[in-house]
ZAMARGU-4260 file (C-alpha; in steps of 0.2 Angstrom, whole numbers, plus 5000, padded with zeros to 4 digits):
<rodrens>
0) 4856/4888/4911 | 4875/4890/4908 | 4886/4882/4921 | 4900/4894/4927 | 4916/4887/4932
5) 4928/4896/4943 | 4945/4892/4950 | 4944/4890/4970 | 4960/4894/4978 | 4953/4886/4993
10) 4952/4870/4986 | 4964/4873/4972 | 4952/4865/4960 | 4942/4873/4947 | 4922/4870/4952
15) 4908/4873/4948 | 4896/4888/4956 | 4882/4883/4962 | 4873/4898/4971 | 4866/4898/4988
20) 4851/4907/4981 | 4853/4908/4961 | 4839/4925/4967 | 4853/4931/4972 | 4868/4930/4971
25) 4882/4937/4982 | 4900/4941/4977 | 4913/4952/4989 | 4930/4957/4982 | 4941/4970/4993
30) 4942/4989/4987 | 4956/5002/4989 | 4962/5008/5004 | 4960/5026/4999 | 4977/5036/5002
35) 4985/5038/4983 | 4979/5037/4967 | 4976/5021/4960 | 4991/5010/4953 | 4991/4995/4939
40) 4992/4984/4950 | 4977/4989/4959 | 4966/4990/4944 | 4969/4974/4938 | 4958/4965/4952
45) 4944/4977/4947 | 4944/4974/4929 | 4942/4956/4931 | 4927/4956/4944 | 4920/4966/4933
50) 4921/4954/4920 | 4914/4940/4932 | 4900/4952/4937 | 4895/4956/4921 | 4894/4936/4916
55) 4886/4933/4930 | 4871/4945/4927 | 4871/4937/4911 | 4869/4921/4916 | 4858/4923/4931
60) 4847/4939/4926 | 4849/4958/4931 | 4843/4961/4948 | 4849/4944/4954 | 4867/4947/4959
65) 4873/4958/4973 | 4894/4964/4972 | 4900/4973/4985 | 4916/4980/4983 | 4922/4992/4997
70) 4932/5007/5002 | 4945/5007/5015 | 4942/5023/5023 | 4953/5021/5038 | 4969/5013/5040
75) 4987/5019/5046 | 4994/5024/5028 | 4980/5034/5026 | 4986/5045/5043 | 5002/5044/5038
80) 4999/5052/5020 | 4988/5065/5026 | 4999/5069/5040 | 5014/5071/5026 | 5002/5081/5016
85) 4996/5091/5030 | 4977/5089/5024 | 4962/5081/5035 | 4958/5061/5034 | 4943/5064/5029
90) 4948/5077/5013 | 4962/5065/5008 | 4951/5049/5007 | 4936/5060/4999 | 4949/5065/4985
95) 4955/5049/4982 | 4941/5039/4984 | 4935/5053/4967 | 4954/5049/4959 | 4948/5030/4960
100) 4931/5030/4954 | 4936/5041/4939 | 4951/5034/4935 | 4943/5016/4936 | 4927/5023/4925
105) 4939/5025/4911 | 4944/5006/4912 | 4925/5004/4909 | 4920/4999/4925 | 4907/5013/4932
110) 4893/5006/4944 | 4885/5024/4945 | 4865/5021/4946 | 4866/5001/4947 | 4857/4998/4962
115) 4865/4981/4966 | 4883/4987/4969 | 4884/4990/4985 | 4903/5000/4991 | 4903/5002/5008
120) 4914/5014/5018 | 4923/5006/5034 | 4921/5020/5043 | 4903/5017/5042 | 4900/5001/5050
125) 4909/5003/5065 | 4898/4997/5074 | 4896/4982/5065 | 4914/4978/5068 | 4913/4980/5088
130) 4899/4969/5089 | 4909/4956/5078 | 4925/4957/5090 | 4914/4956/5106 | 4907/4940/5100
135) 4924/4934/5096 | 4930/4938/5113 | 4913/4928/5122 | 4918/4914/5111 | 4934/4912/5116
140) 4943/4918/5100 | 4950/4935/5105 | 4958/4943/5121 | 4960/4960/5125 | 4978/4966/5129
145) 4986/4984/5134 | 4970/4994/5125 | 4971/4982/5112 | 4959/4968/5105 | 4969/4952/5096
150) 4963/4937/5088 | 4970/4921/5093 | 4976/4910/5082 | 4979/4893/5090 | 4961/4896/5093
155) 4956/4893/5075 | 4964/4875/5069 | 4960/4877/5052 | 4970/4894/5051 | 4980/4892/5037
160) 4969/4882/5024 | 4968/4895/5010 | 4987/4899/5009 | 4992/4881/5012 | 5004/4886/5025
165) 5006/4879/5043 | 5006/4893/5056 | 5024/4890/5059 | 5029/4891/5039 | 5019/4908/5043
170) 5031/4915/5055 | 5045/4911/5046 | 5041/4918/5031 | 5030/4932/5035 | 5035/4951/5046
175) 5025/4950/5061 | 5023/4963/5072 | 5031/4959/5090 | 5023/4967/5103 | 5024/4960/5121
180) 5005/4961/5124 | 5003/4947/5111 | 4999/4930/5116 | 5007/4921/5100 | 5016/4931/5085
185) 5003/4926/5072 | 4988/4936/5084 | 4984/4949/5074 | 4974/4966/5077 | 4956/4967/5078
190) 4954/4984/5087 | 4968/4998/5093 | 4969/5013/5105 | 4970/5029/5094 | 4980/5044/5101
195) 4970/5063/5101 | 4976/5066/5084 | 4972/5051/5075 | 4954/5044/5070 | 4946/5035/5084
200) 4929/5027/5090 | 4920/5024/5108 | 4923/5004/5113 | 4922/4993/5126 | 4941/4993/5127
205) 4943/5012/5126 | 4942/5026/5111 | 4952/5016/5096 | 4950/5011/5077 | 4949/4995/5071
210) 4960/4985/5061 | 4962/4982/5043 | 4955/4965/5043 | 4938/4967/5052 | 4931/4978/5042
215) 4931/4967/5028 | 4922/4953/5040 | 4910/4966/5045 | 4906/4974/5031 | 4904/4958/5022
220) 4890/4949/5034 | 4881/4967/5035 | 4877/4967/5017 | 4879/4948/5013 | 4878/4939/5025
225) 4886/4924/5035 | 4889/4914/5020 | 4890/4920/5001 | 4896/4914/4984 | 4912/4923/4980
230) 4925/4930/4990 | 4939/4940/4976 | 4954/4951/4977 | 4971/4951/4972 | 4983/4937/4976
235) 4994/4948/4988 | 4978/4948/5001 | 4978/4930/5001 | 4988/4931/5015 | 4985/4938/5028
240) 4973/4949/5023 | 4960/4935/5017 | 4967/4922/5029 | 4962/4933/5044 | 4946/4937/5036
245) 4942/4918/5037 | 4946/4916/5052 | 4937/4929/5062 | 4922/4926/5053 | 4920/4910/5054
250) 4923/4908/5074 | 4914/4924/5075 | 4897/4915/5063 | 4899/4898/5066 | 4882/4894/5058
255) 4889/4902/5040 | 4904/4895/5030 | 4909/4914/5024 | 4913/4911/5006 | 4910/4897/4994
260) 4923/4901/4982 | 4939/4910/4984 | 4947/4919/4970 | 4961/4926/4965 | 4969/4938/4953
265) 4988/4935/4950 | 5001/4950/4953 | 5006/4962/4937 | 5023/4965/4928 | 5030/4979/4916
270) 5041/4975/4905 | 5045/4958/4910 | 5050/4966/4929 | 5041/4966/4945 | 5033/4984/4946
275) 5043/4996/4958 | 5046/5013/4961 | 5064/5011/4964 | 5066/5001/4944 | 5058/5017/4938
280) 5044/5007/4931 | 5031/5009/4943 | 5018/5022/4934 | 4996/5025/4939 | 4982/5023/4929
285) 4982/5041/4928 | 4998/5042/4920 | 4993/5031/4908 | 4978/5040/4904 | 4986/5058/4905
290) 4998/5051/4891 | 4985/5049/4880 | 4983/5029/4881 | 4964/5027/4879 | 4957/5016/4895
295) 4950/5001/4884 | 4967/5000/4877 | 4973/4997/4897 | 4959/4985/4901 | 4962/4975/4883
300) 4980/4972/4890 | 4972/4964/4907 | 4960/4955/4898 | 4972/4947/4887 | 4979/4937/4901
305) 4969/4925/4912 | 4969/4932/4930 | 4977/4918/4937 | 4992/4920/4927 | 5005/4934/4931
310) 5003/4950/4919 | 5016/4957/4909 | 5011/4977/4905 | 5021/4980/4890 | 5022/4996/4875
315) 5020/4983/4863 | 5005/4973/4870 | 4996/4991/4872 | 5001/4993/4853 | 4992/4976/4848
320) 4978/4981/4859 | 4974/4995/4851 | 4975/4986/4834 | 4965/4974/4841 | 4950/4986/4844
325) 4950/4996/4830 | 4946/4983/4821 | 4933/4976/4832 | 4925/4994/4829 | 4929/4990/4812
330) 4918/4975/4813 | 4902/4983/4821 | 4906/4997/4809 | 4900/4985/4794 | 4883/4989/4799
335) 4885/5007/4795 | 4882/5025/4803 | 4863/5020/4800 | 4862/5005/4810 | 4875/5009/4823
340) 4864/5026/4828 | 4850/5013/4833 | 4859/4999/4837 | 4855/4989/4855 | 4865/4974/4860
345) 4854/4955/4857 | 4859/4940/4864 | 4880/4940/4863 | 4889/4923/4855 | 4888/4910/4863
350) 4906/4903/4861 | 4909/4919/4870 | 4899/4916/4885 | 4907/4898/4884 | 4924/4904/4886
355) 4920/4916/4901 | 4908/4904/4911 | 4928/4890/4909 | 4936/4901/4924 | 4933/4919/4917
360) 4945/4914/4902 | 4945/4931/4894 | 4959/4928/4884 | 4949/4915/4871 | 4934/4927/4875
365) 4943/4942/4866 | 4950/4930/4853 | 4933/4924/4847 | 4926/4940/4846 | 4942/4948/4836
370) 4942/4931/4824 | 4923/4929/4822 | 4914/4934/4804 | 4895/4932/4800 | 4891/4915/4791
375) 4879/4915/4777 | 4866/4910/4790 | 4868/4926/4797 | 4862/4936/4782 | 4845/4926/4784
380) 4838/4941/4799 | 4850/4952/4792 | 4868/4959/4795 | 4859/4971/4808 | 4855/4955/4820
385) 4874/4947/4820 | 4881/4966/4823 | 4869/4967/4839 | 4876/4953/4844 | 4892/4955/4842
390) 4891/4972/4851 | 4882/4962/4866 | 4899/4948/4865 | 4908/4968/4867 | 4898/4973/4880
395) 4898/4957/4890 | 4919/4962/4889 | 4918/4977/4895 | 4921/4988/4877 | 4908/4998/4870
400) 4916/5004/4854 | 4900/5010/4845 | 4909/5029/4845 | 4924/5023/4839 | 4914/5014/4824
405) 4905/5029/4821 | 4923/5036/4818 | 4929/5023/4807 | 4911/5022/4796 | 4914/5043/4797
410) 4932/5043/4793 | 4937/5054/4807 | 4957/5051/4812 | 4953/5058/4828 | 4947/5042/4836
415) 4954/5042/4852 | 4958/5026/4850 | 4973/5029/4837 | 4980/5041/4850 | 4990/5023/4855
420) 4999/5024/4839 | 5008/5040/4843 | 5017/5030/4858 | 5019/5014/4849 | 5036/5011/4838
425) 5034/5016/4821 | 5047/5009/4809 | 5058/5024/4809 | 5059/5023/4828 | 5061/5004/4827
430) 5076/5007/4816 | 5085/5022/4826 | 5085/5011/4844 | 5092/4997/4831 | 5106/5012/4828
435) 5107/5018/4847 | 5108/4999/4853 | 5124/4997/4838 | 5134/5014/4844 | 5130/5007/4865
440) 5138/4993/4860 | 5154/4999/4850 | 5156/5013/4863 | 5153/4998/4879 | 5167/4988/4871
445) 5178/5003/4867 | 5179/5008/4887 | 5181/4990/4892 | 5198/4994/4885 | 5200/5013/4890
450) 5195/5011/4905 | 5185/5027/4901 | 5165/5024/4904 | 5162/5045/4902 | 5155/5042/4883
455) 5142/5026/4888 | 5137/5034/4905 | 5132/5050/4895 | 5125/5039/4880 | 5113/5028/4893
460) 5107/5046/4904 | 5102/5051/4887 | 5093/5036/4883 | 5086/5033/4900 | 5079/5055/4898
465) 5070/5048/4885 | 5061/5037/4893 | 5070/5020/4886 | 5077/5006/4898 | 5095/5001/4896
470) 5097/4983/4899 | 5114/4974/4898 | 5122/4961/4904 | 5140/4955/4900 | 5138/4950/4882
475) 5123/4958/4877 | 5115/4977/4876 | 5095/4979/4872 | 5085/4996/4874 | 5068/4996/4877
480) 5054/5009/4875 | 5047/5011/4893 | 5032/5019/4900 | 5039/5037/4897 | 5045/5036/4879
485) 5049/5051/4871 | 5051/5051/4852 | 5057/5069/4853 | 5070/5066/4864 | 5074/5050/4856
490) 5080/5060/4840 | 5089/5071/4849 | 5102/5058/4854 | 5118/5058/4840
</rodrens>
């Protein structure tokens, strides 16, 4: 059997998985809270577990893996943004919770019909998560204080192992709440009264809702159990979020260890800049789609990274992307419009399984597949044979491109994957921000000694309308297309 290796950020070490029941085995990562439509950032964890699930029912068999992934269905943001919206919890979350699962299907990742994804709702396993925190407070771990139920943290000496921090470096680094019912500033919530207009349950400590971090733990040991392989989720929920998790579970299940292996995705860029709404350069999924950027052009870019290193979401990455997988339609296409009409995925590369089983390296997994050509022993079962499995080394990916071969073997221009190319540079483009960056420059330099910035400030607005950022620095001016590029607009400017 091929040994899997993954990176655990609890032990900082990359080691080997060994199941607690190879029947079966069990991996949580944490879902959307479901208030907005899903951003990058938020994809990107779900495109990698994807991968790893997809490996792992390679490597173990179909039927022998659970992945529960869940949804956030309760949690102050969500009352806030339906009170701003002026709409019901429960129709804002239902909404969203159809935004993610369509806008995430388009990334390729759709576990309609596969009966061991499991995607729990918080709201349903209430009751799971009062019986957790009653067994927290008979063991000494919790307290109850002013309607509300806290964890106590000094209770818990190993509280701080998976970030690395002492409690103290917490506090100084972290914004706690302050609240005088708290024991300690590190306590955190595990239950909270709820007022008449805000979601609440019955409780032993009064009608209330729980908090963020027990619904994980409950929902995690309803479906999994006390102890399970793989705990995932982006690197922002390593603390608190997965700290927490740790520790309420384990004082509240001393007889399980939680999760074997923790991992984490690393955080996501554009441009080269940490993705905000106030650079301008913060942007959905959605909007990415709606502008006619094909979704396995999107999950290509994530792939091309290896999750534990930061992402960089740039125009020309999605450029090379879609490059990149035309012609890995190109390559199936070989077998021709014949072959590809029957064609089912065989046993995929096994320099391909290789790479993902070294800590989900997907970067080498896409390069061997992009770079690999049938040898003469190949053509001893036929070129039909080394096609399936090069669809299977696809599929195992995430890409099913046997349409878009079809459209290449057909000749129809309206693959959807060349729709890429109308918002990539093309050389006349290249050469008129060459221009633009030339005349910002001239006129830059020009004010420094008029003292009149009227001519650049309308020159940059213009540039910035069409959709490119304007980056300068004392000595320097560059333009760069941004997520909004508009050619139109960008030949408008003289």
């Amino acid at each position: 059997m091929v040994e899997i290796r993954l990176r655990n950020s609890m032990t900082r070490k990359v080691e080997r998985l060994e199941p607690i029941d190879p029947k079966n085995v069990r991996m949580y990562v944490c879902g959307p809270t479901v208030y907005d439509r899903a951003h990058l950032g938020n994809a990107r964890p779900v495109v990698v577990f994807d991968v790893l699930y997809r490996l792992l029912r390679h490597v173990y068999g179909e039927g022998h893996v659970t992945y529960v992934r869940n949804i956030t269905d309760v949690e102050d943001k969500i009352i806030d943004r339906a009170a701003e919206r002026g709409i019901g919890i429960d129709e804002l979350t239902r909404t969203t919770t159809d935004w993610f699962h369509e806008d995430m299907a388009a990334l390729g990742v759709d576990y309609s019909g596969d009966p061991n994804f499991k995607e729990p709702h918080a709201t349903d396993y209430i009751p799971q998560m009062v019986e957790m925190i009653e067994a927290l407070i008979s063991r000494g771990h919790a307290y109850e204080a002013e309607g509300h139920v806290l964890f106590d943290v000094k209770s818990y000496p190993d509280y701080g192992r998976l970030s690395g921090r002492s409690v103290d470096d917490m506090i100084a680094g972290a914004r706690v709440e302050v609240a005088p019912y708290k024991r300690d500033p590190m306590d955190f919530v595990l239950w909270k009264p709820s007022s008449d207009d805000q979601p609440g349950w019955d409780s032993p400590w009064g009608r209330g809702r729980p908090g963020w971090h027990i619904e994980c733990s409950a929902m995690s040991r309803a479906l999994l159990g006390e102890s399970f392989d793989i705990h995932g989720g982006g690197i922002d929920l390593q603390f608190p979020h997965h700290e927490n998790e740790i520790a309420q579970s384990c004082c509240a299940h001393p007889e399980g260890h939680f999760a074997s292996i923790w991992m984490h995705n690393e955080m996501l860029q554009v441009e080269g800049k940490k993705m905000s709404k106030s650079l301008g350069n913060f942007f959905t999924v959605r909007e990415l789609l709606d502008q006619g950027i094909p979704g396995e052009v999107i999950r290509f870019v994530f792939l091309s990274t290896h999750y534990s290193k930061p992402m960089d979401w740039t125009r020309r990455k999605a450029f090379d992307a879609a490059d990149s997988l035309r012609k890995m339609a190109s390559m199936l296409g070989r077998a021709g419009a014949e072959v590809l009409r029957d064609l089912q995925p065989s046993e995929p590369f096994t320099e391909v399984v290789g790479a993902l089983a070294d800590d989900l390296n997907t970067h080498l997994a896409l390069t061997l597949v992009r770079s690999t050509k049938p040898e003469p022993d190949d053509f001893e079962d036929g070129l039909k044979a080394w096609v399936a499995r090069l669809y299977a080394s696809q599929l195992l990916l995430g890409f099913d491109l046997r349409e878009h071969a079809t459209a290449i073997v057909s000749g129809d221009n309206r693959d959807a994957l060349a729709a890429i190319m109308s918002h990539a540079l093309d050389g006349k483009e290249e050469k008129q921000i060459a221009l633009l960056s030339a005349k910002l420059t001239r006129e830059r330099n020009q004010a420094i000694r008029s003292k009149d910035f009227s001519t650049v400030d309308a020159l940059k607005a213009a540039l910035v309308a069409a959709g490119v950022e304007v980056r300068m620095s004392k000595d320097h001016v560059e333009l760069v297309p941004g997520p909004n590029f508009d050619p139109a607009k960008l030949e408008a400017i003289r």
